[in-house]
VOTORZA-200439 format. One record per residue (C-alpha): residue number from 1; x, y, z; chain; residue in three letters. Coordinates in Angstrom, 2 decimals, padded with zeros to 5 digits, m for minus. Example, Ala and Ser with C-alpha at 12.3 -4.5 7.8 and 13.67 -1.06 7.14 Angstrom:
VOTORZA-200439
(site 1 (012.30 m004.50 007.80) 'A' 'ALA');
(site 2 (013.67 m001.06 007.14) 'A' 'SER');
END
This chain:
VOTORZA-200439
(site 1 (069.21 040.22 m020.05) 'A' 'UNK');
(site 2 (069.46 043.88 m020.98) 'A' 'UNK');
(site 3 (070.15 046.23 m017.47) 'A' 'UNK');
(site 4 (067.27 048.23 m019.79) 'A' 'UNK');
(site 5 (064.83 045.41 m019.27) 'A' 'UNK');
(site 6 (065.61 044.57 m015.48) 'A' 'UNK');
(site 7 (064.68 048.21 m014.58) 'A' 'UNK');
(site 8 (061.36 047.64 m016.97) 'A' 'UNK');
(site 9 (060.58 044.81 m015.21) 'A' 'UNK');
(site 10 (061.81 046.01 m011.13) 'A' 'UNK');
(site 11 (059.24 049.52 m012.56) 'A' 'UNK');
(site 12 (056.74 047.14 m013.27) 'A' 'UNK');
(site 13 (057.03 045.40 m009.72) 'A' 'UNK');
(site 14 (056.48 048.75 m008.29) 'A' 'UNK');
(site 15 (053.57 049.93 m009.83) 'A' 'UNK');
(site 16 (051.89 046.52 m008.65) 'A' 'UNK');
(site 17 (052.81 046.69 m005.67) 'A' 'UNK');
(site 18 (051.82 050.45 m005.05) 'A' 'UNK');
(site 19 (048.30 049.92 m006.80) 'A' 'UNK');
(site 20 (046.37 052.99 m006.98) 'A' 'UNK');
(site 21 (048.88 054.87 m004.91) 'A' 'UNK');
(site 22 (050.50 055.85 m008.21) 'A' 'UNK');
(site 23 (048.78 057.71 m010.80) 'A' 'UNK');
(site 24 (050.37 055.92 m013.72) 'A' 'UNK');
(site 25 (053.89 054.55 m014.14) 'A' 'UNK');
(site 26 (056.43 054.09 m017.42) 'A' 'UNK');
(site 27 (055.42 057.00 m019.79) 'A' 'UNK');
(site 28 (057.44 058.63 m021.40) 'A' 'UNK');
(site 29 (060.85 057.44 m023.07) 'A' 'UNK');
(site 30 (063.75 057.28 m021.66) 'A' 'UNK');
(site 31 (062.10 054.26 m018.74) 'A' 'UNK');
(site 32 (060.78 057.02 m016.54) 'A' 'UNK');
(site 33 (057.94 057.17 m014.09) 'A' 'UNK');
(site 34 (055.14 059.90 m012.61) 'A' 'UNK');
(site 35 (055.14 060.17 m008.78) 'A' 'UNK');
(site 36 (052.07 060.12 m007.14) 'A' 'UNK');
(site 37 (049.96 063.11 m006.72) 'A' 'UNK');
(site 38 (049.78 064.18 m003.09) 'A' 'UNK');
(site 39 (046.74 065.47 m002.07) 'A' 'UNK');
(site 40 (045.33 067.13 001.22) 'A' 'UNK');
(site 41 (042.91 065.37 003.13) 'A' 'UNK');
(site 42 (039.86 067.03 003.05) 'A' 'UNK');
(site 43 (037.91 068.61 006.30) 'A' 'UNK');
(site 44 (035.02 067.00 007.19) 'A' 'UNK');
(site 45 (031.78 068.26 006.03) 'A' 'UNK');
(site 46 (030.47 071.41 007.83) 'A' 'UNK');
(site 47 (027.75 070.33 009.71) 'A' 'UNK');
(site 48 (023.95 071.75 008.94) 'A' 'UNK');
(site 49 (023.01 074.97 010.32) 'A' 'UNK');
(site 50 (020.47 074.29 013.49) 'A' 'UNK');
(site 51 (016.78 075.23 012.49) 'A' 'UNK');
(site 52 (015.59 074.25 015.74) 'A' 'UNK');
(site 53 (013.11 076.90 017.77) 'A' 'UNK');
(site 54 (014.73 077.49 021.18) 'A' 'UNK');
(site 55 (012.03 077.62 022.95) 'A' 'UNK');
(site 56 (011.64 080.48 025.41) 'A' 'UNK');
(site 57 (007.55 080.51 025.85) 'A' 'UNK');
(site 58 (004.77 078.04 025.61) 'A' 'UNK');
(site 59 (000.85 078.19 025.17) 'A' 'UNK');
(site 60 (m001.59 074.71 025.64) 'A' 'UNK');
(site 61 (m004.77 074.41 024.39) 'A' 'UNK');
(site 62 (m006.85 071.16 025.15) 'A' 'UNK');
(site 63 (m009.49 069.40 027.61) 'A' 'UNK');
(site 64 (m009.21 067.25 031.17) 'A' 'UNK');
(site 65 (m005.86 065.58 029.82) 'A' 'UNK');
(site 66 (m004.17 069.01 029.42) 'A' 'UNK');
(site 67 (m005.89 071.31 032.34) 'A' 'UNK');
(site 68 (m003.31 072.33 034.89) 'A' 'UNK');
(site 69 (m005.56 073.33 037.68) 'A' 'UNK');
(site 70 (m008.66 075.55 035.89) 'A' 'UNK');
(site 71 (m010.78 073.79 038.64) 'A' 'UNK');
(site 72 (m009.01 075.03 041.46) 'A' 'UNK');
(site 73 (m011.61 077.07 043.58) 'A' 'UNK');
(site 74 (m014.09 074.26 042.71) 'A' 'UNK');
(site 75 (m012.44 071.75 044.93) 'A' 'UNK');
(site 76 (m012.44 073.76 048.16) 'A' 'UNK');
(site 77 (m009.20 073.02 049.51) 'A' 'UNK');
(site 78 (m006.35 075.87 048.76) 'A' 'UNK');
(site 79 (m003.84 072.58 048.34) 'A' 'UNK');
(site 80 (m005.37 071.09 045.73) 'A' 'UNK');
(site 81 (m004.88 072.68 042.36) 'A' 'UNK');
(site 82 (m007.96 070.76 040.92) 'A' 'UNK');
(site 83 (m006.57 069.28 038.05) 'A' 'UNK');
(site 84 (m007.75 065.64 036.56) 'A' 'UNK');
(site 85 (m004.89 063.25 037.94) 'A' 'UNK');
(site 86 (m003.57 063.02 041.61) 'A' 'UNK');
(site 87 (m003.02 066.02 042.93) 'A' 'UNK');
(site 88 (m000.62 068.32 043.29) 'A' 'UNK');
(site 89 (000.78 065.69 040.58) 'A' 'UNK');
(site 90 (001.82 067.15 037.20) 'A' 'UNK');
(site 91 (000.21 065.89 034.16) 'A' 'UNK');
(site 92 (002.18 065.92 030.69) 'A' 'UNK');
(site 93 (001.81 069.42 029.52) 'A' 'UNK');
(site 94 (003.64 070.73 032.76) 'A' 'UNK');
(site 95 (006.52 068.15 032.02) 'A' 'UNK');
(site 96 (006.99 069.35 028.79) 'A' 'UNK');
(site 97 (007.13 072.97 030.08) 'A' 'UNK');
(site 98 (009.71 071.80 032.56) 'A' 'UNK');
(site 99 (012.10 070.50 029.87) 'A' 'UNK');
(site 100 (012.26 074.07 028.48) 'A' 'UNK');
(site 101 (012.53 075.50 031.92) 'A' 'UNK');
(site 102 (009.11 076.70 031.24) 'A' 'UNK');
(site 103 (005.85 076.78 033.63) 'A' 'UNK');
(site 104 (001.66 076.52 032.94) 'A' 'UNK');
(site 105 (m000.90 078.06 034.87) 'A' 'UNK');
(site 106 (m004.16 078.29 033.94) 'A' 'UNK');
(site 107 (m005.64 080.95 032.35) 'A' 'UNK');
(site 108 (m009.34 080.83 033.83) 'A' 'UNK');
(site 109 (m010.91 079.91 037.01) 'A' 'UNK');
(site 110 (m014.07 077.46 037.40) 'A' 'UNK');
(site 111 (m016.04 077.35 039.97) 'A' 'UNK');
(site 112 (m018.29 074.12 041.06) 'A' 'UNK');
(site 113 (m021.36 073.64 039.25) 'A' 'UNK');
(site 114 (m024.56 072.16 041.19) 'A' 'UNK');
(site 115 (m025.95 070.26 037.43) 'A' 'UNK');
(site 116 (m022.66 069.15 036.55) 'A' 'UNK');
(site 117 (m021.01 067.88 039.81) 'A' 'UNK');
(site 118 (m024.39 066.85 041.71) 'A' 'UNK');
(site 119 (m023.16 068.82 044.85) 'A' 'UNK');
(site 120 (m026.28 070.30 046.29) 'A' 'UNK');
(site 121 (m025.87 074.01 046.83) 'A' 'UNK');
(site 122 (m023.05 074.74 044.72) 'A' 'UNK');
(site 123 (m025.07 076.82 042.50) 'A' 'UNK');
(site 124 (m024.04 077.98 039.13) 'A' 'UNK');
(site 125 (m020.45 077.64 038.21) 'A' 'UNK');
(site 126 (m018.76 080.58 037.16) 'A' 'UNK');
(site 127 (m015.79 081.62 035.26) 'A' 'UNK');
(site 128 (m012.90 083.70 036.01) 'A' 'UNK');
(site 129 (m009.91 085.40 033.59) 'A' 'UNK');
(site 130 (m006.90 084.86 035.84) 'A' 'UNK');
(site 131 (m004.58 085.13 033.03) 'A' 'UNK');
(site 132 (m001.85 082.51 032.47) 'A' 'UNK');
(site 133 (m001.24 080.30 029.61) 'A' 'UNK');
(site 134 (m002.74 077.20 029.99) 'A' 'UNK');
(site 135 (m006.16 077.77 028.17) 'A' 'UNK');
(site 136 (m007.16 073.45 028.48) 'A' 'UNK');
(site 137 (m010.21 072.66 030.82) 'A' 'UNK');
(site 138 (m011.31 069.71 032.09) 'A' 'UNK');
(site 139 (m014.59 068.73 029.81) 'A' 'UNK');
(site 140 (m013.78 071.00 026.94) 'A' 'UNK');
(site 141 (m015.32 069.85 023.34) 'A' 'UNK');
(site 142 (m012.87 070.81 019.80) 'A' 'UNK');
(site 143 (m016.08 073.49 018.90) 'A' 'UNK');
(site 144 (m019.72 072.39 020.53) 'A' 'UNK');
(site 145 (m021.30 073.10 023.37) 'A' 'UNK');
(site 146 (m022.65 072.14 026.20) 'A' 'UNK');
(site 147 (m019.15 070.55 027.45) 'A' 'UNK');
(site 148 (m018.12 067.70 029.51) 'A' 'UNK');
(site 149 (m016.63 068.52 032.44) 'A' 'UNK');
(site 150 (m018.90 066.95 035.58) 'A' 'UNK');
(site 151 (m017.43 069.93 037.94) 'A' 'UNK');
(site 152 (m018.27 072.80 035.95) 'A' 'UNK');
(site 153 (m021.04 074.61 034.46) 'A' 'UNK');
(site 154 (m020.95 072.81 030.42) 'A' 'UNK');
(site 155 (m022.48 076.04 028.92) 'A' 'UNK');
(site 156 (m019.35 078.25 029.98) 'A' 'UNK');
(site 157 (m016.36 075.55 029.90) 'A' 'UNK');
(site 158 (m014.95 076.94 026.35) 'A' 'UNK');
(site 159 (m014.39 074.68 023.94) 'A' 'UNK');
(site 160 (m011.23 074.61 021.64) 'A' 'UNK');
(site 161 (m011.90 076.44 018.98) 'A' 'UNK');
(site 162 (m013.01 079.52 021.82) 'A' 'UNK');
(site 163 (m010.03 078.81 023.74) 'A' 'UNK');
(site 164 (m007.62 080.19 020.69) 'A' 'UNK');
(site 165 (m009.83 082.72 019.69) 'A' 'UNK');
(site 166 (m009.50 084.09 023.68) 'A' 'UNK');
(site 167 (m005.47 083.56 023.02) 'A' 'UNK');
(site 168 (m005.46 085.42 019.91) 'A' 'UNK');
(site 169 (m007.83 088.63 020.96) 'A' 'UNK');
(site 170 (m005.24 089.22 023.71) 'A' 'UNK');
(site 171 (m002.21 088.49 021.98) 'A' 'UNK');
(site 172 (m002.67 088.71 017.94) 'A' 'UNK');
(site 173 (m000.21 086.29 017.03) 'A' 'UNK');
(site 174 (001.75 083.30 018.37) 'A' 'UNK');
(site 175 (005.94 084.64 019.25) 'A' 'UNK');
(site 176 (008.40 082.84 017.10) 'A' 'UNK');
(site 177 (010.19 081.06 019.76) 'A' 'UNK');
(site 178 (006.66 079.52 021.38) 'A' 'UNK');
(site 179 (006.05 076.00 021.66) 'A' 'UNK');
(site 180 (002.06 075.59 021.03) 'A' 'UNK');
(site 181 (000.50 072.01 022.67) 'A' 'UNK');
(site 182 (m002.89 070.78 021.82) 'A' 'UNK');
(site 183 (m005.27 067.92 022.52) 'A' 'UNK');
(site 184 (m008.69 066.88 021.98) 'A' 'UNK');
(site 185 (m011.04 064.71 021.13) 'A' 'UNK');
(site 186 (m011.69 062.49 023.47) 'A' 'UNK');
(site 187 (m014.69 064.33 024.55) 'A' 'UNK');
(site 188 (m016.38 064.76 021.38) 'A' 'UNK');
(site 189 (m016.98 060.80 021.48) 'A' 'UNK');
(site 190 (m017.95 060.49 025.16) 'A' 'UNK');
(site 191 (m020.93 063.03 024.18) 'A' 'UNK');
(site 192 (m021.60 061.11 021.21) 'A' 'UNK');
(site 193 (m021.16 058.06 023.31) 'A' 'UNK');
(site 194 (m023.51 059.28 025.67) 'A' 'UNK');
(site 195 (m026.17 060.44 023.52) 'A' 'UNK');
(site 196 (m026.56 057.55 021.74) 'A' 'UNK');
(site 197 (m026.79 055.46 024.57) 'A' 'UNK');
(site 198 (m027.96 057.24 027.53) 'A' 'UNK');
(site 199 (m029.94 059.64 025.27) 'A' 'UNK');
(site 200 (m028.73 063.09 026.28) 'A' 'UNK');
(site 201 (m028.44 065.78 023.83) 'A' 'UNK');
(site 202 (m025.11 066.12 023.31) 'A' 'UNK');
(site 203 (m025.52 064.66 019.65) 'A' 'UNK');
(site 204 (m027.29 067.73 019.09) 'A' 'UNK');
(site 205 (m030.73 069.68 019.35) 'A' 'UNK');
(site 206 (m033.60 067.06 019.43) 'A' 'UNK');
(site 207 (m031.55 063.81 019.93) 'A' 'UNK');
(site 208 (m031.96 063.13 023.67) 'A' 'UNK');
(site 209 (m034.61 060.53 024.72) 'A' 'UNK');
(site 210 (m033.46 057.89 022.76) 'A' 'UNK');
(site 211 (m033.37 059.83 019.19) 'A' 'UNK');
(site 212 (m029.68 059.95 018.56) 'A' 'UNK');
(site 213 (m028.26 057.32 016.00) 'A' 'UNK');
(site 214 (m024.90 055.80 015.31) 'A' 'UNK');
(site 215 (m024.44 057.29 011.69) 'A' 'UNK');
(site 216 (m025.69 060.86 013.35) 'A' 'UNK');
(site 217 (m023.17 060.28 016.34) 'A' 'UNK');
(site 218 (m020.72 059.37 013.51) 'A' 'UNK');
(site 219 (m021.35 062.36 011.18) 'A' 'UNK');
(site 220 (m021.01 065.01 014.51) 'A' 'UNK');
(site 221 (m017.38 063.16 015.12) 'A' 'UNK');
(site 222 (m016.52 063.91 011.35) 'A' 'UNK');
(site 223 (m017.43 067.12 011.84) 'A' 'UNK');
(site 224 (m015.57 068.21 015.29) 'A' 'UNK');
(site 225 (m012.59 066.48 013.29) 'A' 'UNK');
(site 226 (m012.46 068.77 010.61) 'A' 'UNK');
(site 227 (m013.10 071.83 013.33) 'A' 'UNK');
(site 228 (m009.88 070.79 015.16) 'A' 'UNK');
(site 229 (m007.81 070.86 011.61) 'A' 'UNK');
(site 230 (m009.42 074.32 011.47) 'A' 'UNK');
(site 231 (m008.11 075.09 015.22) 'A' 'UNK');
(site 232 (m004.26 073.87 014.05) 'A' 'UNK');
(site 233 (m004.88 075.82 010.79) 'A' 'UNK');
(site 234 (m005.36 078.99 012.79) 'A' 'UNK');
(site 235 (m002.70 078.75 014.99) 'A' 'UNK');
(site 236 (m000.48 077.84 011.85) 'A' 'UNK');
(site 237 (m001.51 080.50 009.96) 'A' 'UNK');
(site 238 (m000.97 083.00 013.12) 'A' 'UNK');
(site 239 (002.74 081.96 013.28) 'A' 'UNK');
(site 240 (003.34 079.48 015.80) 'A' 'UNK');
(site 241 (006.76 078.04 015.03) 'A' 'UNK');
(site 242 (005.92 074.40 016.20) 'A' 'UNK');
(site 243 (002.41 072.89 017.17) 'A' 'UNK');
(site 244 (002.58 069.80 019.36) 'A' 'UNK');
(site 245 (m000.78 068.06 018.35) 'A' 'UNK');
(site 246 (m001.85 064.76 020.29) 'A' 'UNK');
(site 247 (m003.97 062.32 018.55) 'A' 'UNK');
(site 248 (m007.58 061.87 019.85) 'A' 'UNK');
(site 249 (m007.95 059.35 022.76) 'A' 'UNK');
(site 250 (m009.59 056.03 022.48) 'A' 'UNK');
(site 251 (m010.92 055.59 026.07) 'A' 'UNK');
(site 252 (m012.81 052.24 025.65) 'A' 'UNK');
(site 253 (m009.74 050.77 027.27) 'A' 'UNK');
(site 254 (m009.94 052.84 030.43) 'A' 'UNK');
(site 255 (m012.03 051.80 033.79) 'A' 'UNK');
(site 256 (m015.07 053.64 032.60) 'A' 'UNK');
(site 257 (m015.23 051.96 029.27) 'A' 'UNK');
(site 258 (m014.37 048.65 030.61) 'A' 'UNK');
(site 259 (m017.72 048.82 032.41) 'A' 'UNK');
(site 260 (m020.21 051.11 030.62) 'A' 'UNK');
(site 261 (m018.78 049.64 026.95) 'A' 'UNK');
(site 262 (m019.76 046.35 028.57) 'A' 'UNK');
(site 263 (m022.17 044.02 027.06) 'A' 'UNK');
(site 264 (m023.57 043.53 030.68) 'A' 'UNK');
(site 265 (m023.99 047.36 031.25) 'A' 'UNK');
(site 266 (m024.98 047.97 027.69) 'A' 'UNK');
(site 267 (m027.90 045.59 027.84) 'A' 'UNK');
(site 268 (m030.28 047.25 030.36) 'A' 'UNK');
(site 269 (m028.29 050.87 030.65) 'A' 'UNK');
(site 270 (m028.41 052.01 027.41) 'A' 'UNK');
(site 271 (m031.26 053.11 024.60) 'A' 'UNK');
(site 272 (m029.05 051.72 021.83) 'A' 'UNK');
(site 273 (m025.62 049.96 022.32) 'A' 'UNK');
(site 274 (m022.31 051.40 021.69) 'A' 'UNK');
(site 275 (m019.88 049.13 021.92) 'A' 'UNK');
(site 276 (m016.20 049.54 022.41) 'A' 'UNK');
(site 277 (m015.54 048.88 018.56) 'A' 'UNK');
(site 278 (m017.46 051.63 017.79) 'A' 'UNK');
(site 279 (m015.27 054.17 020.48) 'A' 'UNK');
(site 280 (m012.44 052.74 018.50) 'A' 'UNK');
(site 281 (m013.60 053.39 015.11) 'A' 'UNK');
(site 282 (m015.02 057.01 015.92) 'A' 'UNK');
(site 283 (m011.36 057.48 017.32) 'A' 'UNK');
(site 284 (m009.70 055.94 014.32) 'A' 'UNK');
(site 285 (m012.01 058.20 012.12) 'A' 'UNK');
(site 286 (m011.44 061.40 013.62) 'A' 'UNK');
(site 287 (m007.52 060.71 013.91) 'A' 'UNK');
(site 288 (m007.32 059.52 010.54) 'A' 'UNK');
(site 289 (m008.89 063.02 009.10) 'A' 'UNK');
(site 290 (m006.87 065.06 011.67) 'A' 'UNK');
(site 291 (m003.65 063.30 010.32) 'A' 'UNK');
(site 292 (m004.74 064.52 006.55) 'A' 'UNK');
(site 293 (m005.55 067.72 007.50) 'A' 'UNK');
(site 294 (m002.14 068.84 008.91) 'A' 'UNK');
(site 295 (m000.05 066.78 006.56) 'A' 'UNK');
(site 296 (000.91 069.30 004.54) 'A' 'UNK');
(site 297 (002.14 071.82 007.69) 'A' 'UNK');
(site 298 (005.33 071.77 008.10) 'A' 'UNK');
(site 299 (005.59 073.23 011.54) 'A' 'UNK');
(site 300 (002.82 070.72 013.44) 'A' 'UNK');
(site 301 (004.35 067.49 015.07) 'A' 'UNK');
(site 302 (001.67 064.54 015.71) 'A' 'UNK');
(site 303 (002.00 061.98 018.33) 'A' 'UNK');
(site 304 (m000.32 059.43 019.53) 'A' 'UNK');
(site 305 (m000.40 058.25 022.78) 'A' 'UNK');
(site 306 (m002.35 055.10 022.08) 'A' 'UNK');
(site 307 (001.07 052.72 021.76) 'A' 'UNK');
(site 308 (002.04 053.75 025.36) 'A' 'UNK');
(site 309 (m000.98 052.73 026.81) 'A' 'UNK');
(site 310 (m001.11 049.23 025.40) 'A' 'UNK');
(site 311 (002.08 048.76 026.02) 'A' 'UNK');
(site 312 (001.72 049.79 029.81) 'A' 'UNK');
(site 313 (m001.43 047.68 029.91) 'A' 'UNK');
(site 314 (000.20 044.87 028.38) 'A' 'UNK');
(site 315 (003.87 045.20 030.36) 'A' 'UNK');
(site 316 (002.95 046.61 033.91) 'A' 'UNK');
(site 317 (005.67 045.68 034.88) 'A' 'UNK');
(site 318 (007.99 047.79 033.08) 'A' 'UNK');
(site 319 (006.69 050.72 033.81) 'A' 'UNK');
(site 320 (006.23 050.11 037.44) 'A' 'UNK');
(site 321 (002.63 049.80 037.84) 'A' 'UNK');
(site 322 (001.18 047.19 039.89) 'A' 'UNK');
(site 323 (m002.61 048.10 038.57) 'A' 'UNK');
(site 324 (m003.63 049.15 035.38) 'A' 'UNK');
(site 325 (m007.06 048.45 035.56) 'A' 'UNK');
(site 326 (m008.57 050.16 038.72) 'A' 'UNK');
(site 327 (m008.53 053.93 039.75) 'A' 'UNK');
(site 328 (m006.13 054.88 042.51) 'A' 'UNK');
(site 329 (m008.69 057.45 043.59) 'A' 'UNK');
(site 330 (m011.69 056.88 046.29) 'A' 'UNK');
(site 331 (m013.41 059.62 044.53) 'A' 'UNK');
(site 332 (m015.58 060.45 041.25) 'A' 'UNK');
(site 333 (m013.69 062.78 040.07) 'A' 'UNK');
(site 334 (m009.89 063.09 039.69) 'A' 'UNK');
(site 335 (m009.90 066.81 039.88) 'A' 'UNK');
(site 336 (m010.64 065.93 043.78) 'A' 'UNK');
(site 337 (m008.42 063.72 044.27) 'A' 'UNK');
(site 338 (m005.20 063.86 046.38) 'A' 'UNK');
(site 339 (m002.73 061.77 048.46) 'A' 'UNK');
(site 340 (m005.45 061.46 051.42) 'A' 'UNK');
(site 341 (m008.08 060.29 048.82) 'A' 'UNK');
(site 342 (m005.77 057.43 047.25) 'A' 'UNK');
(site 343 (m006.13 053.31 047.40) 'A' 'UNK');
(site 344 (m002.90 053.21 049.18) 'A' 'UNK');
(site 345 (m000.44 055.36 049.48) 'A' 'UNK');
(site 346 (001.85 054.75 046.35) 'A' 'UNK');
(site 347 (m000.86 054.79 044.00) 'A' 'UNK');
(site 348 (000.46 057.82 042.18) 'A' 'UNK');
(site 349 (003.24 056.05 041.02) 'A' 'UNK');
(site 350 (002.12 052.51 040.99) 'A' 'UNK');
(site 351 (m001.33 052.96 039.28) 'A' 'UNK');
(site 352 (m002.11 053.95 035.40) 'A' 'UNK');
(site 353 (m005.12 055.29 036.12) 'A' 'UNK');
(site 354 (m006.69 058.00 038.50) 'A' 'UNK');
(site 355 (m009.99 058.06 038.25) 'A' 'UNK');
(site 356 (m012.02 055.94 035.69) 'A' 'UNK');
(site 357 (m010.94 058.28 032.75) 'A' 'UNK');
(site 358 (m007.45 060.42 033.90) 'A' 'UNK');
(site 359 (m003.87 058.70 033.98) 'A' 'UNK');
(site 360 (m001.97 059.38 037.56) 'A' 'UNK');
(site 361 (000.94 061.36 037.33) 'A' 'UNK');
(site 362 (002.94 058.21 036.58) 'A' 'UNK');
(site 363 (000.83 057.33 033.14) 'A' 'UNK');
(site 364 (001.51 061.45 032.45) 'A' 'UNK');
(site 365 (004.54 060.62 032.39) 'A' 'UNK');
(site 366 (004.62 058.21 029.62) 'A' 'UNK');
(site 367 (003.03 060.64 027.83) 'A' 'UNK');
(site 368 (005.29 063.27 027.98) 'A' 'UNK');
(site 369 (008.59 060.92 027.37) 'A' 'UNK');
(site 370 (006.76 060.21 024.46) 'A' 'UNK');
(site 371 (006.02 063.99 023.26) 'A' 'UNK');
(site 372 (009.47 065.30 024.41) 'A' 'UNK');
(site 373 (010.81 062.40 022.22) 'A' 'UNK');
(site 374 (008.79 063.57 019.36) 'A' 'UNK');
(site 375 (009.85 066.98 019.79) 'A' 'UNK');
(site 376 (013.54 066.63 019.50) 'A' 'UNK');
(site 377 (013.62 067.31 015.99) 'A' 'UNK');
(site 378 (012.03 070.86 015.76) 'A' 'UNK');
(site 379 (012.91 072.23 019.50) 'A' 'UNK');
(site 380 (014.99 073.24 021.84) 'A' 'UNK');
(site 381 (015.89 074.89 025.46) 'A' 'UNK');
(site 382 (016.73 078.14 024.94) 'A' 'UNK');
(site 383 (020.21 078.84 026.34) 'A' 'UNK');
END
């Protein structure tokens, strides 16, 4: 063999062997070969600019669930800060300020209310601007009056849609680094609830005595649905940087639907049943329009607490609760409830629930893992 055509066949071997290391091999005459191009690793990408808000203010809007102690001078003790869970306890909203290094104090003052409460000689409640940012009260509807509170006087407790308009004739606009939290809902179906079957008038002028219908009951939960889209709208449109909006509550699950939802209870107690398929399904409605409504914000993050609760129910255990179906209060309300006033002594911790309606600070805190979680995304602390 040719020493021309052992060094074709050793090249040949080579560029085998070396694969796509080589660019190409043989060319041109003469049994020559290209080298390999050499090129310089590139740098890894450059990672995305942060769009996060750092978050260096918050404002809360809301009812009972988000109230951080509105209630105070109605309770009558200077240690107990009224709000609906055990007290001093912190409910969500103030665990979500204390991830940004933030605080919440209310921004009115209630006083007790003689109609609402039942406490003979408490008179009229009053109201009081104190000033702080934490608009939420205990019994607040998204837009109608009279409210829900059972402590304080229902024709002054503001709802929703009056709490941001107080925000915004103080303050004009939201600041660009302010985290905005909002609930409701849950209040707007326990009036409904109770009109239809205890035949108040919260369903609206001329619906008390046994008037009020399920398909009017229905139509007044569309419509307080649609008001609370116009609440997020506003504080959208008046440049909040991030709303945190929580879902509507379905409370048929809680102590106090477990017994008034009852078919027992509902039997003799009520003018026409209301069953806890139809809290569900006025929940379900008003979170399904809410969820249409703010789809096309950008700036609004949703979460619904409903998963946490059946999951708590269902795995006690996990969450270290040893009751999930009682209150942990001896009293009515949970805005008068503290440490003295408990089932036993760890019930703060150990039970879900309160009173009949309000999680302890333990089931506020599943609710505020659950919103901080949510807003990872779009926040931060500022540095």
């Amino acid at each position: 063999m040719k020493k021309s055509s052992v060094k074709a066949l050793r090249l040949t071997a080579m560029c085998v062997l070396l694969g796509s290391a080589l660019v190409g091999c043989g060319g041109g005459g003469g049994g020559g070969y290209s080298f390999p191009i050499v090129t310089t690793p590139q740098k890894p990408d450059t990672p995305p600019p942060d769009t996060r808000v750092a978050v260096t203010s918050i404002t809360v809007f809301g009812d009972s669930l988000s109230d951080v102690g509105t209630y105070a001078a109605a309770t009558g003790d200077p240690a107990n800060p009224g709000k609906f869970t055990v007290n001093p306890g912190k409910v969500w909203v103030e665990n979500i300020a204390d991830a940004f290094g933030l605080t919440v104090t209310p921004n009115r003052s209630l006083t007790l209310d003689e109609t609402a409460s039942g406490v003979k000689g408490a008179g009229v409640g009053t109201a009081t601007v104190i000033g702080g940012n934490g608009y939420a009260e205990g019994g607040a509807r998204i837009a109608a009056l009279p409210s829900e509170s059972g402590i304080g006087n229902n024709q002054i407790v503001a709802p929703i849609s009056r709490q941001i308009t107080n925000y915004l004739a103080s303050h004009a606009k939201f600041p660009a680094t302010e985290l905005v939290v909002l609930d409701g809902g849950g209040n707007d179906t326990y009036a409904q609830f109770s009109s239809v079957c205890w035949g108040t008038e919260d369903n609206g002028p001329g619906t008390g005595g046994g008037n009020a219908t399920i398909a009017g009951a229905t139509s007044e939960i569309m419509t307080a649905a649609y008001a609370q889209v116009a609440n997020i709208k506003r504080i959208h449109d008046n440049g909040a940087p991030v709303v945190l909006v929580a879902a509507a509550s379905d409370w048929s699950g809680n102590p106090f639907g477990a017994h008034y939802l009852s078919d027992a209870y509902q039997t003799t107690g009520c003018y026409t049943k209301v069953p806890a398929s139809q809290i569900t399904a006025w929940t379900d409605q008003f979170n399904a329009i809410l969820k249409a409504g703010i789809a096309g914000m950008s700036n609004v993050v949703y979460v619904d607490f409903a998963s946490d609760f059946a999951d708590a129910v269902t795995n006690p255990t996990k969450y270290g609760f040893v009751n999930v179906d009682a209150p942990a209060c001896t009293v009515a309300s949970a805005a008068l409830c503290t440490a003295a006033t408990l089932v036993a002594p760890d019930a703060a911790t150990t039970y879900l629930w309160s009173d009949a309606f309000h999680p302890t600070p333990r089931g506020h805190q599943l609710l505020s893992d659950s919103a901080l979680n949510a807003l990872k995304a779009t926040t931060k602390k500022s540095s």
